[in-house]
Structures are given as structure tokens and as C-alpha cells.
C-alpha beads as a LAMMPS data file, in Angstrom:
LAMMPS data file: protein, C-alpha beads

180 atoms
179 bonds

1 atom types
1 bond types

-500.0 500.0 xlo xhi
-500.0 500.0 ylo yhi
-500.0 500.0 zlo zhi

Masses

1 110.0

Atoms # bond

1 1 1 0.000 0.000 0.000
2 1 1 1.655 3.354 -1.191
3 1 1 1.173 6.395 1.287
4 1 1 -1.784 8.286 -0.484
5 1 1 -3.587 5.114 0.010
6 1 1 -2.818 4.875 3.512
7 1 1 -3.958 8.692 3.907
8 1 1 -7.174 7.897 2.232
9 1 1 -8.173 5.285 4.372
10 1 1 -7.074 6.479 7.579
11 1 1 -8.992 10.161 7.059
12 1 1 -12.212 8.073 5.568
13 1 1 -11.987 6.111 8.968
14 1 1 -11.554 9.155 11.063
15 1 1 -14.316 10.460 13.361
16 1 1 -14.203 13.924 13.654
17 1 1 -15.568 15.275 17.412
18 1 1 -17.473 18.242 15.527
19 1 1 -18.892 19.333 12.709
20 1 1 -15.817 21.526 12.007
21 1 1 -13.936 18.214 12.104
22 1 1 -16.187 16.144 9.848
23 1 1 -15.656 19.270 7.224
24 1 1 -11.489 18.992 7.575
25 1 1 -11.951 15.553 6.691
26 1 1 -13.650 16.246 3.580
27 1 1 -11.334 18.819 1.945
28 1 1 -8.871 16.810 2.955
29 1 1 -10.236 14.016 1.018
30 1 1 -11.533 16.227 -1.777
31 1 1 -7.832 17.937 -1.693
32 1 1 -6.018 13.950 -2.429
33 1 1 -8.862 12.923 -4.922
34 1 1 -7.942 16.010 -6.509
35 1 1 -3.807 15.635 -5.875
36 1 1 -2.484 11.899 -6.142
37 1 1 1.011 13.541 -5.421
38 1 1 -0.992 15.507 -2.404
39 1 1 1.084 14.059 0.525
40 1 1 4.338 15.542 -0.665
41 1 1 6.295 18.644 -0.568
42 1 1 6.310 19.622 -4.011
43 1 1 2.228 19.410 -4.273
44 1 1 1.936 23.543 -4.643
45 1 1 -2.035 23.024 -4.057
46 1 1 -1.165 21.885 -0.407
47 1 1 0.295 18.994 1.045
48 1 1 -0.476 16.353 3.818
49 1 1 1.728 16.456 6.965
50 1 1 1.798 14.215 9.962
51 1 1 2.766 15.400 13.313
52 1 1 2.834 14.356 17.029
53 1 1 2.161 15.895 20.432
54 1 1 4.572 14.027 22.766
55 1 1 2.663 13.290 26.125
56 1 1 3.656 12.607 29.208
57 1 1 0.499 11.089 30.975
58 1 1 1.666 10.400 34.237
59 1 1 3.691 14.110 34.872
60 1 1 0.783 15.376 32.862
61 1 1 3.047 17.580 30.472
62 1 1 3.697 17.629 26.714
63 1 1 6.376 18.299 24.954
64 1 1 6.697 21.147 22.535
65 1 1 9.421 22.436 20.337
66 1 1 10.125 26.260 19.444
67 1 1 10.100 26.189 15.618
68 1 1 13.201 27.423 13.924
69 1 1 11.249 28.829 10.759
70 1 1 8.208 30.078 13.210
71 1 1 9.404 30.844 16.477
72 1 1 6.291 29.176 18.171
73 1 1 5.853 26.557 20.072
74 1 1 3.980 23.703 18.152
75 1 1 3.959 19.689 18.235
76 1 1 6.392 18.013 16.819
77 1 1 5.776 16.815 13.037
78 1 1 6.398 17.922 9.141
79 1 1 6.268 16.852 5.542
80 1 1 6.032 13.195 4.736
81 1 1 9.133 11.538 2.946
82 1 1 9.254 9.210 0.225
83 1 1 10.329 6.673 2.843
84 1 1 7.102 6.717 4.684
85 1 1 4.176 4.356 4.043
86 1 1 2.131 5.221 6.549
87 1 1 0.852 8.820 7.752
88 1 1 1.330 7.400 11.517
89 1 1 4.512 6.786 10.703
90 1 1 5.686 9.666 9.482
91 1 1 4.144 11.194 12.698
92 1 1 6.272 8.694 14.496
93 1 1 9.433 9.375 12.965
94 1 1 8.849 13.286 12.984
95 1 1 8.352 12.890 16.935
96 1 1 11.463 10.735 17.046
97 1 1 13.351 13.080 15.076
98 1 1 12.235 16.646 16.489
99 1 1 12.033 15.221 20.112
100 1 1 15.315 14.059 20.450
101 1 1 13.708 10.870 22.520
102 1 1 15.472 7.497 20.990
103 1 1 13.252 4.961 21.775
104 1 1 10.252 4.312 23.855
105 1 1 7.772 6.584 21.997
106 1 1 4.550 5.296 21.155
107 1 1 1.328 6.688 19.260
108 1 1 -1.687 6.525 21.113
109 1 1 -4.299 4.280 19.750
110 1 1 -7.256 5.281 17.630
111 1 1 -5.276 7.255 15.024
112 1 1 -5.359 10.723 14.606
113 1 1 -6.706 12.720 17.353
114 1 1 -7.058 15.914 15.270
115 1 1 -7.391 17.530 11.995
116 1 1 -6.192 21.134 11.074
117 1 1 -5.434 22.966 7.983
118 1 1 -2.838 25.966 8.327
119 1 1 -1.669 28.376 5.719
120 1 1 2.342 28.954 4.472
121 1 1 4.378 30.917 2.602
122 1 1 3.826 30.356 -1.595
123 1 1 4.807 28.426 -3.285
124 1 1 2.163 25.982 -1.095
125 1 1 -0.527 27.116 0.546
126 1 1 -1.799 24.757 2.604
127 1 1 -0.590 22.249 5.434
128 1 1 -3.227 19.654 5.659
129 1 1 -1.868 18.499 9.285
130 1 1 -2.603 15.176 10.241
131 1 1 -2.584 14.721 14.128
132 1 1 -1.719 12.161 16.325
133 1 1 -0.515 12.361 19.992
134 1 1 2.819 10.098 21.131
135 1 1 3.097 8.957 24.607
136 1 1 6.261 8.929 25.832
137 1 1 8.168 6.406 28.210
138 1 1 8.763 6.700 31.828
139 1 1 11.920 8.940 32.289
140 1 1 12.215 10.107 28.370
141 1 1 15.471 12.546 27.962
142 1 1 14.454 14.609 25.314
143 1 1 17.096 16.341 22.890
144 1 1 17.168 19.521 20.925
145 1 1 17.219 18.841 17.404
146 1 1 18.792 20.744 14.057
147 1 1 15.207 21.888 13.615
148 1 1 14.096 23.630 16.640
149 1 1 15.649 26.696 18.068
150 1 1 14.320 24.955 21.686
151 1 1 12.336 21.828 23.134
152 1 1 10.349 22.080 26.420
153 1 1 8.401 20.222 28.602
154 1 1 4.997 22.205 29.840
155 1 1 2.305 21.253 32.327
156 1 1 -0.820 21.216 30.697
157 1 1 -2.125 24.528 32.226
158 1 1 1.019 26.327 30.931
159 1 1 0.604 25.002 27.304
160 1 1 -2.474 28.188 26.417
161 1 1 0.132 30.603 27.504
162 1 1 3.000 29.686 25.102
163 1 1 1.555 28.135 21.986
164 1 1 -1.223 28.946 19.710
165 1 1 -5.032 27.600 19.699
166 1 1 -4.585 24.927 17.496
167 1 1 -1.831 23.149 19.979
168 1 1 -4.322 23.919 22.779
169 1 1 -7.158 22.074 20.593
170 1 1 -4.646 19.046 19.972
171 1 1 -3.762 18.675 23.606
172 1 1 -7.436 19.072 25.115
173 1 1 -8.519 16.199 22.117
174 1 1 -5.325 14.425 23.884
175 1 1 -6.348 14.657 26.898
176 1 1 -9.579 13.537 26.387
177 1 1 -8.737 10.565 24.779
178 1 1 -6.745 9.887 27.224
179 1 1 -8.913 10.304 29.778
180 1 1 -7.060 12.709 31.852

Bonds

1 1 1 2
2 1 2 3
3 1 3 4
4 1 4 5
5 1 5 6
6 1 6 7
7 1 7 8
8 1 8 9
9 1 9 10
10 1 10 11
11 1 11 12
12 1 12 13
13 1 13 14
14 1 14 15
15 1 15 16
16 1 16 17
17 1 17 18
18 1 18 19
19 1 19 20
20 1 20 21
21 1 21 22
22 1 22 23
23 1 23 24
24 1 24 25
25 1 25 26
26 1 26 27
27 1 27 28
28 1 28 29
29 1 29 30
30 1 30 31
31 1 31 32
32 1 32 33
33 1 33 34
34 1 34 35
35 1 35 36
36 1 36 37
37 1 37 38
38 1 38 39
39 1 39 40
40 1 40 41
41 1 41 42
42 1 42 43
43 1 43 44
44 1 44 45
45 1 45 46
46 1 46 47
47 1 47 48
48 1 48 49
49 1 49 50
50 1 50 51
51 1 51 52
52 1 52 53
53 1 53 54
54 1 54 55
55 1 55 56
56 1 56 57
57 1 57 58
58 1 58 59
59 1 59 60
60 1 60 61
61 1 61 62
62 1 62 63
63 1 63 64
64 1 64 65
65 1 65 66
66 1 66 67
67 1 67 68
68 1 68 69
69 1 69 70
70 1 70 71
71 1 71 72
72 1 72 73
73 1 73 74
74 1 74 75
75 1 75 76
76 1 76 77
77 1 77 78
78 1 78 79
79 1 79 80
80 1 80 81
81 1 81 82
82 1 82 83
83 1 83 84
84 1 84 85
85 1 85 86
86 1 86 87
87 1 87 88
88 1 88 89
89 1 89 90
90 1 90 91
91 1 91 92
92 1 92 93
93 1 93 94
94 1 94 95
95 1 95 96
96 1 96 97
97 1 97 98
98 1 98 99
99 1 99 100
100 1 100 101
101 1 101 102
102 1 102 103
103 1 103 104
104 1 104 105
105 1 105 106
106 1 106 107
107 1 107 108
108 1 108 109
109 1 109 110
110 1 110 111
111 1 111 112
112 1 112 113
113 1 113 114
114 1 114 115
115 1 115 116
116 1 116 117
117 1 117 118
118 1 118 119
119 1 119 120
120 1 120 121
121 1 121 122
122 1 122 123
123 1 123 124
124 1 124 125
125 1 125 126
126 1 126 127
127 1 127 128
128 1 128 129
129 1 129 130
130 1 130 131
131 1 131 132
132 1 132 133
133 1 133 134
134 1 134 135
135 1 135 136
136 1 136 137
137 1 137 138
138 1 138 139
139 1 139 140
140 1 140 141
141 1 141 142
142 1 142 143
143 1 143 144
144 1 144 145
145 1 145 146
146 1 146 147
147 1 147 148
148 1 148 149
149 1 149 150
150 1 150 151
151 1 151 152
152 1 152 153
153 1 153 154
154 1 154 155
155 1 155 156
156 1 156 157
157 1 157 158
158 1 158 159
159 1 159 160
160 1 160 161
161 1 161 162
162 1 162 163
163 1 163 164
164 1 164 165
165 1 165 166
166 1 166 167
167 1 167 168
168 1 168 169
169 1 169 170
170 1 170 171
171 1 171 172
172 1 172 173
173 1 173 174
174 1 174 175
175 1 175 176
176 1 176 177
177 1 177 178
178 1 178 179
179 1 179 180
């Protein structure tokens, strides 16, 4: 199975929580029927991306990095590679990567928690972010990498304060899931 298929099926299987949701889903959709080459970098329409929040459940804190190219702090996560065959795993690997945390990572189950389209700079327009939250082992050491100017745990109540609403909305659908 190549990566657009995988992206198809996992964002027809997705439940959105709202309405708002349920209507990402279907550009998204709309955007690949429309884009075969829509989960890459050079698709100038827009392009799929997979990212990660990296949880700690039990010190109930995530992990976010300050973005070189954005200076805010987001979730960890980026453009999919030719490598990748799954849009989980490239959520995986851009959490391993960005976080800095070797081994031990995990996604939570049930796929992505949230859906959310951003603008950028031309040529693209669009980020189609995919999101999924990673839990992360007892004791993780995380490490700073090339593309983050810094990385930083935050308690859940500090995360509003630093980073913008669509963080906040990934880490309250976290949480929930989580049940915590």
C-alpha cells in the first residue's frame, strides 16, 4: 500500500468530534482525490503532513518544540518523505526526530486525534496536518534537534500561555482521549 492510500483510508476512517472536524476531513479528502502527489512537498495546491504531540500522561506535560522557521511553540511533526508508508509513521518518525527521545515513543491508539489545515508561505498554501498524539516512556530525555531553536516540557495549564489555539485544541482532544 503506497502512502496516499494509507492517507485515504485512515482520514475516511476518522471520526471527527465536531462538525468543524467532519468538514477537515472532507477537503482533505476532496484535496487527495484532486492531488495523487498531495502528501508531498512539491504538491503547490497543499500537502499532507503528519505530526505528534509528545505526552507525558503520568507528569501530565507535553512536549513542545520552538520552531526554527516560526518561532512558536507547536507539536512536533512535518512533511512526509518518500520513505514513509504510513501517515502514523511519518508522525512517528517526525516525533522521534524533532524530540530528540530514541526509543520508547509510542502513538496513542485510535489514530489521529485531530485535523487542522494551516496556511504557508507560496509556493504551497496549505498544510493539511494530520494529528496524532505520542506517549512517551517513563523517564524520556528529550534532545534539541537541528530543527528547533528549543524543546520544552509544559504542564498542561502552561501550554495556552506559550503556543497557539490549534496546539491547545490538539492537547485538550489528547487529553480527552486519554482520559485525563
Amino acid at each position: 500500500m503506497s502512502l496516499y492510500e494509507d492517507a485515504v483510508l485512515v482520514l475516511k476512517g476518522y471520526e471527527g468530534q465536531d462538525a468543524q472536524q467532519s468538514g477537515l476531513r472532507e477537503v482533505y479528502l476532496e484535496h487527495l482525490d484532486a492531488h495523487p502527489d498531495g502528501v508531498y512537498k512539491p504538491c503547490t495546491a497543499g500537502h499532507v503532513t503528519g505530526s505528534a504531540l509528545v505526552v507525558d500522561p503520568v507528569g501530565g506535560r507535553v512536549l513542545l518544540t520552538l520552531h526554527k522557521k516560526l518561532g512558536m511553540w507547536l507539536q512536533m511533526g512535518g512533511h512526509c518523505e518518500p520513505g514513509d508508508t504510513t501517515l502514523a509513521g511519518a508522525a512517528l518518525r517526525e516525533a522521534v526526530e524533532e524530540s530528540g527521545i530514541g526509543s520508547g515513543l509510542t502513538l496513542l491508539e485510535g489514530g489521529p486525534v485531530r485535523l487542522d489545515r494551516h496556511p504557508i508561505p507560496a509556493p504551497c498554501n496549505w498544510h493539511l496536518d494530520v494529528q496524532y498524539a505520542a506517549l512517551a516512556p517513563a523517564g524520556a530525555v528529550a534532545e534539541i534537534s537541528e530543527e528547533s531553536l528549543d524543546l520544552r516540557w509544559f504542564a498542561y495549564e502552561e501550554v495556552a500561555a506559550v503556543a497557539d489555539t490549534s496546539v491547545v485544541r490538539l492537547m485538550e482532544a489528547t487529553r480527552a482521549r486519554l482520559g485525563a
